[in-house]
C-alpha positions as CSV (number, residue, x, y, z in Angstrom):
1,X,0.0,0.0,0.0
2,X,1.6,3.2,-1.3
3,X,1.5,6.4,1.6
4,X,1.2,10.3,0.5
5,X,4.6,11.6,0.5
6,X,5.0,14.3,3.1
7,X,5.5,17.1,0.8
8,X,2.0,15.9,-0.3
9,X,0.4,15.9,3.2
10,X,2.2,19.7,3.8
11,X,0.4,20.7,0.9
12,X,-3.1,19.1,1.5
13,X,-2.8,20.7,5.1
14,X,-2.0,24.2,3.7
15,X,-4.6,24.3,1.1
16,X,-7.0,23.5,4.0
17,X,-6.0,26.2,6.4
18,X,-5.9,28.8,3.8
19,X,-9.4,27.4,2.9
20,X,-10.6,28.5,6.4
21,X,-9.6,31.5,6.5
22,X,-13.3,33.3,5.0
23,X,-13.1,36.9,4.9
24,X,-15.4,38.3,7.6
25,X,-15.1,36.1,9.9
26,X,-12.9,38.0,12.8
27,X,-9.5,36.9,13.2
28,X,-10.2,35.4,16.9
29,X,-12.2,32.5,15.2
30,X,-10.3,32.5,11.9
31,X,-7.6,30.6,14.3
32,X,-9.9,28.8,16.2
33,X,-12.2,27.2,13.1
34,X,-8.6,26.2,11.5
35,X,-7.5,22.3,11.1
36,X,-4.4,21.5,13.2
37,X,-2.3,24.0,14.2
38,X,1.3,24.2,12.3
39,X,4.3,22.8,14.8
40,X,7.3,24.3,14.2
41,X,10.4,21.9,16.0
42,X,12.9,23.6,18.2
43,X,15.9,21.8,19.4
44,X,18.0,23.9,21.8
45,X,20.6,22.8,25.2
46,X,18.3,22.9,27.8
47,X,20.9,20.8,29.6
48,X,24.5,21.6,29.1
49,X,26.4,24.3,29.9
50,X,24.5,26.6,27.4
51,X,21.5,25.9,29.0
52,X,20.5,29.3,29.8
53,X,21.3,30.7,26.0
54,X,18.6,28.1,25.6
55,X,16.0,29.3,27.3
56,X,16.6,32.7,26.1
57,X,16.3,31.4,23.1
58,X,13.0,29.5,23.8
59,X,11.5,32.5,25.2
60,X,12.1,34.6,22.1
61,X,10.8,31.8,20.1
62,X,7.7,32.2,22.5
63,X,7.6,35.3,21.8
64,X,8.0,35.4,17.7
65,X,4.9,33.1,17.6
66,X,2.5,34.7,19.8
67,X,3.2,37.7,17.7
68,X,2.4,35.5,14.3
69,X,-0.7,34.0,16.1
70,X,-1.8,37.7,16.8
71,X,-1.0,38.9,13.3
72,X,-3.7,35.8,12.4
73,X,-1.0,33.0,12.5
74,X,0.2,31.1,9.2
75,X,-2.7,31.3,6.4
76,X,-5.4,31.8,9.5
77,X,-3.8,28.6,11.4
78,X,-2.3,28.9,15.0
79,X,1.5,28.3,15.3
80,X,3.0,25.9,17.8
81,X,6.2,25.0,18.9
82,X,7.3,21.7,20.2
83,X,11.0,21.5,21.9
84,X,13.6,19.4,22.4
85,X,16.4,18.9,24.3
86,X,19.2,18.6,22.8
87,X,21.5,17.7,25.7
88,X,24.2,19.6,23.7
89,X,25.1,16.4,21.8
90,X,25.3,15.9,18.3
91,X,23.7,12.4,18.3
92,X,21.0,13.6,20.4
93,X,20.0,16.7,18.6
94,X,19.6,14.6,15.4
95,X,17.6,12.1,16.8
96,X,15.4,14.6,18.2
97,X,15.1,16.4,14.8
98,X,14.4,13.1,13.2
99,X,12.1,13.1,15.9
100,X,10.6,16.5,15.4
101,X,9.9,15.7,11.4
102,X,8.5,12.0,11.5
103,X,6.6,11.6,14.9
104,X,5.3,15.3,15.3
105,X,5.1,16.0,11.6
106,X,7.2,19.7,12.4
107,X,6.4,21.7,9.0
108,X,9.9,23.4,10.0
109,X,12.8,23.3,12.3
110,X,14.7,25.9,14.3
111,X,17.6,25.9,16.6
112,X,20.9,25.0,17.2
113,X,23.3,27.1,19.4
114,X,26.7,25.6,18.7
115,X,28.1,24.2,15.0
116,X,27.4,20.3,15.8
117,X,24.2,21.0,16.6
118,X,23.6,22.7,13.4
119,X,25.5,20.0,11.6
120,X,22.9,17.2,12.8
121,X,20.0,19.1,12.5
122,X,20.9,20.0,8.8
123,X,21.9,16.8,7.9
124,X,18.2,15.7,8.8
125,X,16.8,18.6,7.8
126,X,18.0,18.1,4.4
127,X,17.2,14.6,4.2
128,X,13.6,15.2,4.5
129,X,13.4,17.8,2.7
130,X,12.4,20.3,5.3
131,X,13.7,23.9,6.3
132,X,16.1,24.1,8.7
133,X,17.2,27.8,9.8
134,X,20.0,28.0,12.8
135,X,19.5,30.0,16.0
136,X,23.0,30.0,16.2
137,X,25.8,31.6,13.3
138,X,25.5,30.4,10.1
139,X,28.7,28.7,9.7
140,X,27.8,26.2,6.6
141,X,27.9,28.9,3.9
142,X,30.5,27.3,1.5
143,X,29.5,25.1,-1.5
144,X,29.6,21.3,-0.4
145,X,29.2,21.8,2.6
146,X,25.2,23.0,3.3
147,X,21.9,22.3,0.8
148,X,19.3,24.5,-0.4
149,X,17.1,23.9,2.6
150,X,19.3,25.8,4.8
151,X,19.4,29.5,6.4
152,X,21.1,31.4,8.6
153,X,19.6,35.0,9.9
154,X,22.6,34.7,12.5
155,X,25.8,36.3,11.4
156,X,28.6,34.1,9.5
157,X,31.9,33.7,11.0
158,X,33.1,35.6,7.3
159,X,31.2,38.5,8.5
160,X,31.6,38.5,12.3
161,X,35.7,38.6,11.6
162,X,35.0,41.2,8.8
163,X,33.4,43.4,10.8
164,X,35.6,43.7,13.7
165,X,38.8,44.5,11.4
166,X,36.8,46.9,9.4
167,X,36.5,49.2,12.0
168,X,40.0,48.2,13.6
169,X,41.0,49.6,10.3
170,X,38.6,52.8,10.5
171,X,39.3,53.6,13.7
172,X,43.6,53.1,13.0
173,X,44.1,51.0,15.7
174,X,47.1,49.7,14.0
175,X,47.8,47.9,11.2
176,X,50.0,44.7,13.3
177,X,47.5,41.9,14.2
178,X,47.1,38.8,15.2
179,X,44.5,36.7,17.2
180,X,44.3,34.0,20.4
181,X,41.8,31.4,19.9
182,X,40.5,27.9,20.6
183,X,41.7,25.3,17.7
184,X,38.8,24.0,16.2
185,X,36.7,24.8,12.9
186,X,34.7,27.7,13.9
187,X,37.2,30.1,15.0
188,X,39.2,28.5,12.4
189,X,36.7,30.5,9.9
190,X,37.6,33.5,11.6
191,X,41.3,33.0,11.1
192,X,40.7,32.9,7.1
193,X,38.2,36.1,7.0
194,X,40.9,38.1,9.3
195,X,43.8,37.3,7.3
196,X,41.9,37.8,3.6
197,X,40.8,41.4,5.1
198,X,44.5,42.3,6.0
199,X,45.5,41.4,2.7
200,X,42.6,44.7,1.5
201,X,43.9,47.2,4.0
202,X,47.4,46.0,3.9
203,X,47.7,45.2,7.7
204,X,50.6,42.7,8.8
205,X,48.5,39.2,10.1
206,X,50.7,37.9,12.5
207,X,49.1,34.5,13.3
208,X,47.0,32.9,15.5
209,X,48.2,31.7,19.2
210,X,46.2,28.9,19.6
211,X,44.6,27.2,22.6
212,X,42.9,23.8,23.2
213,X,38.7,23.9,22.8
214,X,37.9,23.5,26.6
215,X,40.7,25.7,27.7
216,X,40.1,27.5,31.4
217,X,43.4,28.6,31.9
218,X,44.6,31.0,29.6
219,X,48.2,32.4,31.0
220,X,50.7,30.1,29.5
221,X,49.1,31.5,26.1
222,X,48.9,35.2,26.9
223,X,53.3,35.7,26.7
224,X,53.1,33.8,23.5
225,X,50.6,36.8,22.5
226,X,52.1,39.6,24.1
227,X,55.2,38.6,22.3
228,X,53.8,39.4,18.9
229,X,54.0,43.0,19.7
230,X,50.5,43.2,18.1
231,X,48.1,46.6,17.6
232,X,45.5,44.6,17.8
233,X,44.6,41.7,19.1
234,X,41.6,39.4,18.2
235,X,39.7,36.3,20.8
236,X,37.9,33.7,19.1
237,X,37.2,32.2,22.0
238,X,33.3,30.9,23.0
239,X,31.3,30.6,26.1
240,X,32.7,29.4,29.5
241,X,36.3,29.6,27.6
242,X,35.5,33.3,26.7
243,X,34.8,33.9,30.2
244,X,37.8,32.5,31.6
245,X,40.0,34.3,28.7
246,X,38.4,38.1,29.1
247,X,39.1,37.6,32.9
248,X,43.0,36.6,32.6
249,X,43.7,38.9,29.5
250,X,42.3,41.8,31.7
251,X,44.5,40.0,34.8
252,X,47.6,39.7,32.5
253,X,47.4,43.7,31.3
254,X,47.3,42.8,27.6
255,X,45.0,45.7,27.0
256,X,47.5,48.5,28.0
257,X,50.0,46.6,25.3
258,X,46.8,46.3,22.6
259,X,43.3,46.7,21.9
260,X,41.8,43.3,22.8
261,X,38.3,43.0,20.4
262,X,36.1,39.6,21.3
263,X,35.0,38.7,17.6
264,X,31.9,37.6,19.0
265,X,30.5,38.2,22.7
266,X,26.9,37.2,24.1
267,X,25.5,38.9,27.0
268,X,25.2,36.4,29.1
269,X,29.1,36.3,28.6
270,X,29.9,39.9,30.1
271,X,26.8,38.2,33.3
272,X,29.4,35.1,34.5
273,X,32.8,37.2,33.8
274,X,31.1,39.8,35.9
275,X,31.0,43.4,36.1
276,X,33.9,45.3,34.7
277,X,35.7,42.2,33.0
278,X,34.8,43.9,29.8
279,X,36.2,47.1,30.1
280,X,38.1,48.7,27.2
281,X,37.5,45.4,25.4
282,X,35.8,45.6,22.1
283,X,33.2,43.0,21.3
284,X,31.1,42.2,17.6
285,X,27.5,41.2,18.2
286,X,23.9,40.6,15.8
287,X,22.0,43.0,18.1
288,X,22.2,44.7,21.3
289,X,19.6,45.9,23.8
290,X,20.2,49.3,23.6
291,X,19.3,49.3,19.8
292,X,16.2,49.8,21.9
293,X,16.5,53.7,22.2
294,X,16.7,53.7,18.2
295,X,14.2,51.5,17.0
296,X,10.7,51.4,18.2
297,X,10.3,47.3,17.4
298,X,13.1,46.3,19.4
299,X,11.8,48.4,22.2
300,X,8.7,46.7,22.3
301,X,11.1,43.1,21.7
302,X,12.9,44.7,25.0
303,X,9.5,44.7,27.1
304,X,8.1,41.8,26.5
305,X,11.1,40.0,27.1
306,X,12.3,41.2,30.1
307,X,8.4,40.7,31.2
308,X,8.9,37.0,30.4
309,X,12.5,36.1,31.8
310,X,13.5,39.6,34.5
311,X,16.6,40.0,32.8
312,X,17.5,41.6,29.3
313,X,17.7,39.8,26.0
314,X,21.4,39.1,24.1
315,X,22.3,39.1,20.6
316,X,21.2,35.7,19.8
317,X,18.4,35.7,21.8
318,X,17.0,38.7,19.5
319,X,18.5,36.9,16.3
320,X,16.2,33.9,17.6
321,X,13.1,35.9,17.4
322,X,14.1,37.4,14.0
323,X,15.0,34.0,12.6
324,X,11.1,32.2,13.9
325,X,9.3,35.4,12.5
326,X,11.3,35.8,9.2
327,X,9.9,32.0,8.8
328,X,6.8,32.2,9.7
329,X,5.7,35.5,7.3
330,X,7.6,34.0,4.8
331,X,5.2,31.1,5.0
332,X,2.3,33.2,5.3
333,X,3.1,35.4,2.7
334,X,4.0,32.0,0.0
335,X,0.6,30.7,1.2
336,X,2.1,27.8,1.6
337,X,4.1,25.2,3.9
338,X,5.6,23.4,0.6
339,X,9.1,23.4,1.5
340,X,10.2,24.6,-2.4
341,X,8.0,27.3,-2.3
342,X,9.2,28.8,1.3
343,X,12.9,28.3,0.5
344,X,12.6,30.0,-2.7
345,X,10.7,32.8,-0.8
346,X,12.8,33.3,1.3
347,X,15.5,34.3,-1.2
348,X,16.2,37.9,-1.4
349,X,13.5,38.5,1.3
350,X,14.1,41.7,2.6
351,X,12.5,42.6,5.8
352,X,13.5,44.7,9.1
353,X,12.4,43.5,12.6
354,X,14.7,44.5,15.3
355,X,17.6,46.5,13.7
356,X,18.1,48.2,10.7
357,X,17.3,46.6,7.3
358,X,18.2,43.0,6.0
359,X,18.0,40.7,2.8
360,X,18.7,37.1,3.0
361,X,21.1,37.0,0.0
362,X,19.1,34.6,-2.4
363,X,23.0,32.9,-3.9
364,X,24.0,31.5,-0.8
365,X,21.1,32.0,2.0
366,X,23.3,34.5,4.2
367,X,21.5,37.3,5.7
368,X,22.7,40.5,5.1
369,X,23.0,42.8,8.1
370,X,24.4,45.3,10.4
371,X,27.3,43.9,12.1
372,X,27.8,46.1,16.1
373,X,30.7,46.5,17.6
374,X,30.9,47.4,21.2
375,X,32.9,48.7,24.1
376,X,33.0,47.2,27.6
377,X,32.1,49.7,30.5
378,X,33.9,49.6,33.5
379,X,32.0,48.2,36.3
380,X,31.1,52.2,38.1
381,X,29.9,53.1,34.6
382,X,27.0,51.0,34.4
383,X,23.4,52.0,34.8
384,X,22.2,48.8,35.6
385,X,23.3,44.9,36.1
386,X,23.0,44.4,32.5
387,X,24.9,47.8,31.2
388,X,28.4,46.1,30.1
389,X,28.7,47.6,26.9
390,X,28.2,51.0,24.7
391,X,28.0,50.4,20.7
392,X,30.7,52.1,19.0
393,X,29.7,51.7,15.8
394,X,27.5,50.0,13.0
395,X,29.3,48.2,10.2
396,X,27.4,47.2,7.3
397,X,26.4,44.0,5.9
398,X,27.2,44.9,2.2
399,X,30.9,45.5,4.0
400,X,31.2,42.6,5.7
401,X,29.9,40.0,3.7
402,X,31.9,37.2,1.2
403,X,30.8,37.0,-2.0
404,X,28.8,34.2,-3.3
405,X,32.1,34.0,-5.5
406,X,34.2,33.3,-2.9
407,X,32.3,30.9,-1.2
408,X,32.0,28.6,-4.5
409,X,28.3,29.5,-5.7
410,X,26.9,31.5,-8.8
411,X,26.0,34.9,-7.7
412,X,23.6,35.2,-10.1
413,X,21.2,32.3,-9.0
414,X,19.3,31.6,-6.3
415,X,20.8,28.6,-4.1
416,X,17.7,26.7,-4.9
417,X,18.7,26.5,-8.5
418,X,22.5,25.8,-7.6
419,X,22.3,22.5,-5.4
């Protein structure tokens, strides 16, 4: 006996909701008259040591589909998540995808903090066909490597790096750099964006002095740095490592030899070193919450979080809510929950939510955004327990970003017609 393919299903399901939704009726019912509601699957650490990034992360999600129910939810059906652990294993958070996509019948799934994470869940993801965007960066943006199911609203690594030595170059920091990081493939990625952008402005890459993923004690590191008589000195370092570096490399002094820029910080970062750890250290991030005295939306964002969880939002717990909403209207907007027909929608989507303006670039799914760079406040600077920063500066996306060229792809076609 032969079984409708799930493609099929997705599309006998959409046709149905959009069937319900009968002009006239108010939108209150519109939702509640609908067949089953859409599940969207979201596989995050909720155990781990990321374990509260996750649950930032779940409460954005929350919030991102209450405000798509409200709006009249996906072609007049509710929206539902259904999480999963993910136990920050790679073996789990594939079996819970698989999970997600053959027992709850997830039209979509979302998450993914770290890059084995997103690894698993794109490997399933693109088995089934289905749409997989990460919560986390979007590190699988090189042809071979990621299919056309994929997106990233997070920043690349590629533009993450470019940003931060952008403005080391605006501001003439120096032109001498170099960078201390853990050895593995991520900050690997930054190591080949930082010395391709030295190249264009002509600065001298020094290296990379690199430590073990896993690292807590980073002094027997810090002379090898300090001996590169650097301007500038980049961390690629994630997490509780992060913490333990920015708190020895202000210990050591290394900032009154350098400036010291964190390619990448998260808020809840700054929280565990502790007040003050930060200070004169520069630090790249997707948002920040004080983007909340510019635009109106992410005021709003602001609120309702810190209603929901007493604390402020980070970075990637605003890129989260971007990344569920971006999916969801895209959906809505296709009138349709046909994977082809969402991914190819979601190419060259423009759309602003929280920050300034973005496009997912349609040759290679990479979202093209405003990259922040920030300065750490000193501990009697801060107007609250969550003030450890000021933003400096704004970098472009259209600055920052590698060419499809670069990164092995036609620039001229979308992804979907390339893989």
């Amino acid at each position: 006996m032969s079984h409708p393919s799930r493609r099929t299903i997705l599309k006998t399901l959409a046709g149905a909701g959009a069937a319900t939704a009968v002009s006239g009726f108010p939108f209150v019912n519109r939702l509640a008259l609908g067949q089953q509601a859409i599940k969207i699957g979201v596989v995050v650490p909720q155990t781990g040591p990321m374990a509260l990034e996750a649950q930032e992360m779940l409460a954005a999600t929350q919030i991102a589909v209450e405000d798509i129910n409200a709006a009249g939810g996906v072609m007049g059906r509710k929206v539902e998540t259904v999480v999963r652990d993910s136990e920050f294993k790679p073996e789990v958070a594939k079996r819970k995808a698989t999970e997600l996509i053959e027992v709850e019948k997830a039209a979509f799934l979302v998450g993914a903090i770290v890059g084995f994470e997103g690894i698993a869940m794109a490997e399933v993801g693109c088995k089934n066909d289905v749409i997989v965007c990460f919560f986390g960066q979007n590190f699988l943006t090189v042809k071979g490597k990621m299919c056309k199911y994929q997106f990233g609203n997070n920043l690349t690594p590629y533009q993450t790096a470019a940003a931060a030595a952008h403005f080391v170059n605006q501001q003439k920091m120096g032109k001498r750099w170099h960078m201390l990081a853990n050895n593995y493939s991520w900050p690997q990625m930054f190591e080949r964006a930082y010395s391709l952008v030295a190249k264009q402005v002509g600065a001298d890459w020094t290296g990379v002095t690199w430590a073990p993923l896993g690292t807590r004690d980073f002094l027997p590191f810090l002379p090898k740095v300090a001996a590169a008589k650097a301007d500038v000195v980049f961390i690629t370092t994630w997490a509780a490592d992060q913490v333990a570096c920015a708190k020895q490399v202000q210990e050591f002094g290394l900032a009154r030899q350098a400036k010291v820029i964190h390619s990448i910080t998260e808020l809840t970062f700054a929280e565990a070193a502790g007040p003050g750890v930060y200070e004169n250290f520069y630090s790249g991030m997707p948002w920040y919450w004080h983007l909340k005295d510019k635009f109106p939306a992410a005021k709003r964002y602001y609120d309702r979080h810190y209603a929901l969880r007493k604390r402020a939002p980070g970075g990637y717990t605003a890129s989260t809510y971007s990344t569920v909403r971006l999916l969801l209207e895209t959906a809505n907007d296709a009138k349709s929950l046909e994977t082809d027909k969402v991914a190819r929608a979601l190419e060259g989507r423009k759309f602003q939510h929280l920050k300034g303006p973005e496009q997912i670039r349609a040759c290679d799914h990479v979202n093209i955004q405003d990259v922040y760079l920030c300065r750490g406040k000193a501990a009697g600077a801060m107007k609250d327990q969550w003030d450890f920063f000021d933003i400096v500066q704004a970098v472009s996306g259209d600055a920052t970003s590698e060419s499809c060229e670069g990164e092995g792809f036609d620039p001229k076609k979308p992804l979907t017609q390339q893989i």
